[in-house]
N, C-alpha and C positions, 0 to 999 in steps of 0.2 A: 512459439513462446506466447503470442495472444491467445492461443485456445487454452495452452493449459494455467496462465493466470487467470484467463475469464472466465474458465469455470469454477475456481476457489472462491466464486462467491456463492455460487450454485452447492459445494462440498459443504461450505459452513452453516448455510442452511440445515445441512443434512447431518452434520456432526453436532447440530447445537439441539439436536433430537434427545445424548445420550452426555451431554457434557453442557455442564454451566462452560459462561462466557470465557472467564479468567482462569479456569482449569482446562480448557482447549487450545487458549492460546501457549500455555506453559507447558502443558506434553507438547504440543508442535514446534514449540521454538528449543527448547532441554534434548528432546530426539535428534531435530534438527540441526542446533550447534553439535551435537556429537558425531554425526556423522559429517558435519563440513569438520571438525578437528580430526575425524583420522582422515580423510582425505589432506587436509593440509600435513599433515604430521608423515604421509605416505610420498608427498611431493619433496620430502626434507624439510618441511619445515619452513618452507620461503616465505622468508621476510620474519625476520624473527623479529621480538621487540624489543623497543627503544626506549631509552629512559623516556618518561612522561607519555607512553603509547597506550598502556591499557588505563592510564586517568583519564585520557582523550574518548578511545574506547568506549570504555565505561560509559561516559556520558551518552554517546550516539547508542547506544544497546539500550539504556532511560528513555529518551528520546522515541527514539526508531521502533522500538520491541514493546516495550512497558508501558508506555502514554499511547503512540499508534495505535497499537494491537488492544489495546484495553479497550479503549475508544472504539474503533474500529464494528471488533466482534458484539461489544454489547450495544453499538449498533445495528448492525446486520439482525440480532436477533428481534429489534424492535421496529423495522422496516424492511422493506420489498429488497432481493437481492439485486434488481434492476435500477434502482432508485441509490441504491449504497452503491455498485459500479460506476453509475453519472457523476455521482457525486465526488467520488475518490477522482476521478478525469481530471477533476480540475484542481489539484495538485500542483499545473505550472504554473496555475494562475497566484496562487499563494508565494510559489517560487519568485513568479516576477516583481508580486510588488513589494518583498521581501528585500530584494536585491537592488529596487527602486527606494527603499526605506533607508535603505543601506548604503545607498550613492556606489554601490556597485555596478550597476546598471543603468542608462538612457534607453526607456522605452521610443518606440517610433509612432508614429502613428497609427499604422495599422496596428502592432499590436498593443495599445492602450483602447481601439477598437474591440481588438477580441477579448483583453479582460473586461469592456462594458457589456458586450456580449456575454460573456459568461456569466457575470458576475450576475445579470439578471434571468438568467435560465437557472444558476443557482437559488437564487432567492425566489423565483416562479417554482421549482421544483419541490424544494424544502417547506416552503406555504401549501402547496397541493396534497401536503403529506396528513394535513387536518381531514380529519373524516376516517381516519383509520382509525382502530379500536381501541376505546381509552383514549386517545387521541397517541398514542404509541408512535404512530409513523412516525407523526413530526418530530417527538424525541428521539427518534432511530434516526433522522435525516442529520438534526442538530449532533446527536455524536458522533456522526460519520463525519461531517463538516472539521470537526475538532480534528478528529482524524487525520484529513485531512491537511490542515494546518501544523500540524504537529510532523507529517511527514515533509511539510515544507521547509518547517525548520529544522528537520536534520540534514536535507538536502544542503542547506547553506553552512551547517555547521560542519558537515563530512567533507566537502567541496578540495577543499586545502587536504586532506588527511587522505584520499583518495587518491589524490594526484600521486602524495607521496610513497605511500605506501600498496602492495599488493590487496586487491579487492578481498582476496578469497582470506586473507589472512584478518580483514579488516571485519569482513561477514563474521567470517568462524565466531570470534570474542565478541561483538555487538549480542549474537544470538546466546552465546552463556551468559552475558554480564545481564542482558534484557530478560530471560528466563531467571534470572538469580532474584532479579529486583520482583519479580511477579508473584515470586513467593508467600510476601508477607498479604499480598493485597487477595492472594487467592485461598490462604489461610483465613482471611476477614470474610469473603463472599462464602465458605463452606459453611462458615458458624452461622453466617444471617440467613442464607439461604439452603443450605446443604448441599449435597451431592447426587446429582442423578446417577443412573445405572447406567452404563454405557449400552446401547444395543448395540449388535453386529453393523447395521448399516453407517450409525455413526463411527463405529469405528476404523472400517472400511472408508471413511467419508477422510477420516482423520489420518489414515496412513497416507490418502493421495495428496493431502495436505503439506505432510515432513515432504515426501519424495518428488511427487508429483510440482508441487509449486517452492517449498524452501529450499529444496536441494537443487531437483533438476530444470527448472526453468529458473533460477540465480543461475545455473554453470551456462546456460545456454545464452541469456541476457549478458554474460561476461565472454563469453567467446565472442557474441556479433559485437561486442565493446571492441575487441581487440582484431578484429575484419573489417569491421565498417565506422563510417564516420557514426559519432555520439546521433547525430540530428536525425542519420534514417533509421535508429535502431527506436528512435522516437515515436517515430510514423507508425512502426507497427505498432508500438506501446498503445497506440488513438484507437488501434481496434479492439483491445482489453474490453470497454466495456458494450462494445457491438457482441462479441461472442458472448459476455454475463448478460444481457438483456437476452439474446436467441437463447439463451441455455434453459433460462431462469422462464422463460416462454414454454419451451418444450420439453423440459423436467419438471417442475415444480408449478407448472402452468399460470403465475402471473401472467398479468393484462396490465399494460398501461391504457391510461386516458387519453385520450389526442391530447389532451392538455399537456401532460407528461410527459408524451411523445414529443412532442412540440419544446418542451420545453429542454429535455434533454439534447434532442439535434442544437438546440441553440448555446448549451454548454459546452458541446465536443466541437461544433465549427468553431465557437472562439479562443478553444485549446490552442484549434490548427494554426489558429491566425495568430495567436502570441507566439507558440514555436516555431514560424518561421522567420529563418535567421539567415541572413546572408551568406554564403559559403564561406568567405575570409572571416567571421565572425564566432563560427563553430567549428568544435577542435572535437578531436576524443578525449582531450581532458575535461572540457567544459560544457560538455552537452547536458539537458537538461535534464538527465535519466537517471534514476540513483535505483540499483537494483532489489532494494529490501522492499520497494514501495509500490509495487506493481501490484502485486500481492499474489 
């Protein structure tokens, strides 16, 4: 599961060859909800919906697919794909203080530790990004950031709906309703910007996209959901962006800075240190993981 989300930062790289941002993410999530609907549809259909489920829906598909992924990709095309994995990591850190905002949660020590640890290899990393061309990094770091935030808060918003209802059935409709809303905004990005030509490699880049990370690493993040406790399906989640920085090294041949290097190890150790949570504390309903956000 960490290899093949750490390399969809490495694929989008290579798909944003032959596809604007906001036309990549909508063929990958429209293919994607279509093939989790006939699989859900092949299972019978479990969990069918409930008055008020696809309003709820809907909004995490806005949320999760349409803000994320917007975010996200026209990120990724304005910075390092090593520098967008660092930065997506800290995801619980947004989680924590979200749910600290929210008097859902009593941080402990240690980890009000690791979100100050993080929070400053954040802002070390995303400053390092000046000196890139145009100065682009740093807006590529700053909309991954957003990104990241935005996957935070669907995390809290899906938390409840998750518990309640079937994952797969929860995915399937996030991905049509988040492809539906993409529509209008990637209708606006062809007129201002138009349409590239897709090459073979980016489209090759984009089929392992649907299969490779929406399809089949969601069913596998949801099977170890349903085998193992939320918190160690976590731990591998921490290696996501160790395989995106080695991938993004030996495909696409980025180099970080010791600065950057440096700065990253100080974001993913203080991931570790907020995710860990006492064992009485962490359930597989409540673990800190939300499978749309890995990437």
């Amino acid at each position: 599961m960490p290899f093949l989300f750490g390399l969809s930062f490495v694929a989008t790289k290579y798909a944003l060859r032959g596809f604007e941002p906001l036309q990549l993410a909508l063929l990958r999530f429209s293919a994607a909800g279509a093939i989790l609907y006939t699989i859900w549809r092949w299972r019978g259909s479990e969990g069918g919906a409930r008055p008020g489920d696809r309003r709820r829906i809907a909004g995490l598909g806005f949320v999760s697919l349409t803000v994320y992924f917007s975010l996200e990709i026209t990120g990724i095309a304005r910075t390092s794909a090593s520098s967008a994995a660092i930065l997506i990591a800290a995801i619980p850190i947004f989680v924590s203080l979200l749910n600290v905002a929210l008097r859902r949660e009593r941080n402990t020590t240690l980890e009000w530790t690791g979100i100050c640890l993080s929070f400053a290899g954040v802002v070390a990393l995303t400053g390092l990004g000046r000196g890139g061309e145009g100065g682009a990094t740093l807006v590529g770091n700053v909309l991954v950031l957003g990104a990241a935030l935005a996957a935070a808060i669907y995390q809290i918003m899906a938390r409840d709906l998750l518990r309640e209802r079937p994952a797969l059935y929860v995915t399937t409709w996030q991905n049509l309703f988040g492809a539906l809303f993409m529509v209008p905004l990637v209708a606006v990005e062809a007129a201002v910007v138009g349409v590239k030509t897709p090459t073979a490699t980016a489209s090759t880049a984009l089929v392992y996209l649907i299969l490779g990370c929406s399809v089949s690493a969601y069913l596998l993040v949801n099977y170890g959901l349903s085998h193992v406790p939320a918190n160690k399906v976590s731990t591998f989640a921490n290696l996501v962006p160790v395989v995106a920085v080695s991938a993004a090294y030996l495909v696409l041949g980025e180099r970080l800075t010791a600065a950057q290097f440096a700065a990253g190890v100080v974001v993913i150790a203080g991931v570790w240190l907020t995710n860990r949570r006492r064992p009485s504390e962490t359930t597989a309903a409540g673990g800190r993981i939300a499978p749309a956000h890995l990437d």
